[in-house]
N, C-alpha and C positions, 0 to 999 in steps of 0.2 A: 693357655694352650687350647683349652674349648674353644674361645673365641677366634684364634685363631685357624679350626680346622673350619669353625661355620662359616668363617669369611674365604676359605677356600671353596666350600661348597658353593655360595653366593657365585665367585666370580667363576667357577669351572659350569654351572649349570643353572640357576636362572639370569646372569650378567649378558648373556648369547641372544637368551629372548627378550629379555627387556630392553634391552637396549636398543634393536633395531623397531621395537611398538615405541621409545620414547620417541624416534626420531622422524617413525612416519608419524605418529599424533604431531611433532611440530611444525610437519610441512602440511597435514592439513588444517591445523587452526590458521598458517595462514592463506591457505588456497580458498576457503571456504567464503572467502569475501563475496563484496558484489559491485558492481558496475554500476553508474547512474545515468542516465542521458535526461533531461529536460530543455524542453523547445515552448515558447511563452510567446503571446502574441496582447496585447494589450491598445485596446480602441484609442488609449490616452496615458500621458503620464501621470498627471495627477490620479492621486489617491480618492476612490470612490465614497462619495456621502454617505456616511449611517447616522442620522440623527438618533434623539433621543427615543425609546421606543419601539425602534425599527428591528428587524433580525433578517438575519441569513438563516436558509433554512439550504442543508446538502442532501442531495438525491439520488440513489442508484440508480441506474439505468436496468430495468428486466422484461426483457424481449419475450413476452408469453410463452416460456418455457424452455428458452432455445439456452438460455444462458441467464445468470443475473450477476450483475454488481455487489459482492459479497458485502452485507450488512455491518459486519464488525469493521469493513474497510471504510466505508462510510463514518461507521460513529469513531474510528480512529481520525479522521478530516475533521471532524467535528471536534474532537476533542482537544485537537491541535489550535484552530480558530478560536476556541473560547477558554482556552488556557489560561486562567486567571481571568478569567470575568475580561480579556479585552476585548471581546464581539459576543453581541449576543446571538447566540446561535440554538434554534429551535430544534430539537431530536427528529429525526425521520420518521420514528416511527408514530410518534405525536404527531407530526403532519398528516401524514398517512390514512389515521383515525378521525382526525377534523375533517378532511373533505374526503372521505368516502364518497362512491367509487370512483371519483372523479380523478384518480392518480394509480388505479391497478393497472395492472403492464398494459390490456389489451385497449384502455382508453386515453393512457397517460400524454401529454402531448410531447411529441421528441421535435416539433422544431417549433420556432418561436412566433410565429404564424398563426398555427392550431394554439398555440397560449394564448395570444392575443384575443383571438376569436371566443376562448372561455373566460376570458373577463370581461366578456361583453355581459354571462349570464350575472346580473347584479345578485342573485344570492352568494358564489362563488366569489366577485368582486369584495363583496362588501368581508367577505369571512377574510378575505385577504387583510382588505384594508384592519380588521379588527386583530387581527393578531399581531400587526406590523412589519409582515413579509414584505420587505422591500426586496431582497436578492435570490434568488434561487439559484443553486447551483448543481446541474446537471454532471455527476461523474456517471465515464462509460468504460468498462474494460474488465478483466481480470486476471485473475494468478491461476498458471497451471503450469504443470511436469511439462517439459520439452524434449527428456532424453534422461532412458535408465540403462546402466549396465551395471556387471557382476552381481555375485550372488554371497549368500553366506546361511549356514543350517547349526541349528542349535541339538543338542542330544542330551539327555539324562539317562544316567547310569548309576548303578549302588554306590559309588564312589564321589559321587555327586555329577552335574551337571555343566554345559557351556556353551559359548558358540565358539564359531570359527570362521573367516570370512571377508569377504570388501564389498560394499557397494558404494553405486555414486549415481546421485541425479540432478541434472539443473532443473533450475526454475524459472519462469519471465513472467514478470509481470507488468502488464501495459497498460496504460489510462488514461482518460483526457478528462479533463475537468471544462465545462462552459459555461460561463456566468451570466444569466441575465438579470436585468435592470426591472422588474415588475412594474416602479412606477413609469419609466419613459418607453418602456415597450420595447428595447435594444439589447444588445451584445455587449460586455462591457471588454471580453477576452476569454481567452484560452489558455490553460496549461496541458502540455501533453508530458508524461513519466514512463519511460522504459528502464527499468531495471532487473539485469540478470545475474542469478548467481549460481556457485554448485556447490552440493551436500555432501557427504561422504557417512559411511558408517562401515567403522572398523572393527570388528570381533574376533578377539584373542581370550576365551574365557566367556569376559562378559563385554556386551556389543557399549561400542563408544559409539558415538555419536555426535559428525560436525556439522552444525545446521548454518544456513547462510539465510541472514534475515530479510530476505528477498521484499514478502510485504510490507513488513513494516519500514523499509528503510524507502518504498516507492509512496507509501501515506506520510512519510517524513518529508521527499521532495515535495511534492505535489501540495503537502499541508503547508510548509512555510511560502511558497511561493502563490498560495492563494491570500493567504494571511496579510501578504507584500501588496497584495491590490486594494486593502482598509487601511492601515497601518503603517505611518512611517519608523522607517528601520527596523520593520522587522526584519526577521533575517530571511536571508536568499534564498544563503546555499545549505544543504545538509550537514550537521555536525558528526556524522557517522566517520570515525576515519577509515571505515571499509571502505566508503563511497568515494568514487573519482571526480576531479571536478566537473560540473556539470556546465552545458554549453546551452545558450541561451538562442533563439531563432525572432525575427520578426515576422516570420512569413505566417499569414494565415493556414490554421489547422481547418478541414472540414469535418464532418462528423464523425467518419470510420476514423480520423486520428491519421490521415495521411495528410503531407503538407504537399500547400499548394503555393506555386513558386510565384 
C-alpha cells in the first residue's frame, strides 16, 4: 500500500515536471549538432613528397594583436597529421623558439614572396634545411559566439539552492589552411572549413548543458583533408555523425578565405 501511495505521489507531482525537462533535454541533444562546409583546392592530384627526415611544421596565423589563430587549434591539426607516427610533424611552438624572432606576428611572413625572400638569409636557410621543414602550413581563422539569447538565474536559500532557466548560443568557426612547398618555393593547395553550430543550457534545479563541438569538429575537417594531401586514403570526410556531408570546390581560395571563381 506504501508503495503504492509513493507511486501516486510520483505521478500527481514530480511526473508533470519531469517529464516535459525529459523531452526538451531530447530535442536539444539532438539540435545541438553542427554543420560542416569544406571547399579544397589542390595544385595537383598526386600525393605530396615527404621523404625520409623531412616534416610539416602547422602555423597560426597572429595579426599583431588584432586576433590570433588559437594555439590548441593548431596543436589539435597537428595532432591529427601525426596520429600514429604517419607524418612527421614538428610542434609550433618548437618552431617558434628555433627561429626567434624571425616568425612573431609583426615579422612573420603571410605571403609566399616575403618567405621566399627569407630564405635568401642562409642562417635561416640552413636552420631550415637542418631541421627538415619541407612543408609549412599556414592556418588563418577562428572560433567565436555569433548570437546569444535567453537568460537564466541561480538562488540559494535555507532549503537549499538551484537554477532556473534557458539559454542558447551559436558558434562559427572559420579557417583556411595553405600549404607551402619550402623546398620548390610554391603553393601546394588550400583547405578552407566553416562550421556552425548551437548550444543551449537548460536549468531546472541544476543547469544542463548542451554543448555543440563546433571546434573541434572544424580541426576534424580541415585535419583529415590536410592529411589527404601526404597520404593515400586517408580519409576525406569527417566521422562526426553530427557533421553534414561536406562539399568539395576546385576553385581557388585567396587569403581572407573568400573564393575566387
Amino acid at each position: 500500500m506504501k508503495g503504492f501511495y509513493c507511486s501516486q505521489i510520483f505521478t500527481r507531482t514530480l511526473f508533470p515536471i519531469l517529464f516535459p525537462i525529459t523531452c526538451l533535454a531530447a530535442v536539444f541533444l539532438t539540435g545541438c549538432s553542427t554543420s560542416t562546409i569544406i571547399d579544397e583546392y589542390k595544385v595537383t592530384d598526386t600525393h605530396l613528397d615527404l621523404h625520409q627526415g623531412e616534416q610539416v611544421v602547422i602555423m597560426g596565423r597572429r595579426h599583431a594583436g588584432e586576433y590570433e589563430t588559437e594555439p590548441d587549434f593548431i596543436n589539435c591539426i597537428g595532432g591529427r597529421l601525426a596520429n600514429g607516427g604517419q607524418l612527421n610533424v614538428m610542434p609550433e611552438q618548437e618552431f617558434l623558439d628555433s627561429f626567434y624572432p624571425w616568425f612573431e606576428p609583426r615579422v612573420a611572413p603571410l605571403k609566399l614572396k616575403r618567405m621566399s625572400r627569407m630564405l635568401e638569409d642562409p642562417m635561416i636557410a640552413e636552420r631550415i634545411k637542418s631541421l627538415g621543414i619541407r612543408y609549412m602550413v599556414w592556418v588563418d581563422g577562428n572560433t567565436e559566439t555569433t548570437d546569444k539569447s535567453g537568460t537564466f538565474s541561480c538562488a540559494v536559500g535555507p532549503g537549499g539552492g538551484g537554477c532556473f532557466g534557458f539559454a542558447s548560443w551559436d558558434k562559427a568557426s572559420i579557417y583556411e589552411a595553405i600549404v607551402w612547398d619550402l623546398k620548390q618555393l610554391d603553393e601546394k593547395g588550400r583547405v578552407k572549413v566553416e562550421t556552425k553550430g548551437s548550444s543551449y543550457m537548460l536549468a531546472v534545479g541544476a543547469p544542463i548543458p548542451f554543448i555543440a563541438q563546433v571546434q573541434s569538429d572544424a580541426c576534424e575537417g580541415i585535419g583529415n583533408r590536410l592529411k589527404g594531401f601526404f597520404l593515400e586514403g586517408a580519409p576525406a570526410e569527417s566521422t562526426t555523425p553530427a557533421s553534414v556531408p561536406k562539399r568539395d570546390s576546385e576553385r581557388m581560395l585567396d587569403h581572407r578565405g573568400m573564393i575566387k571563381s
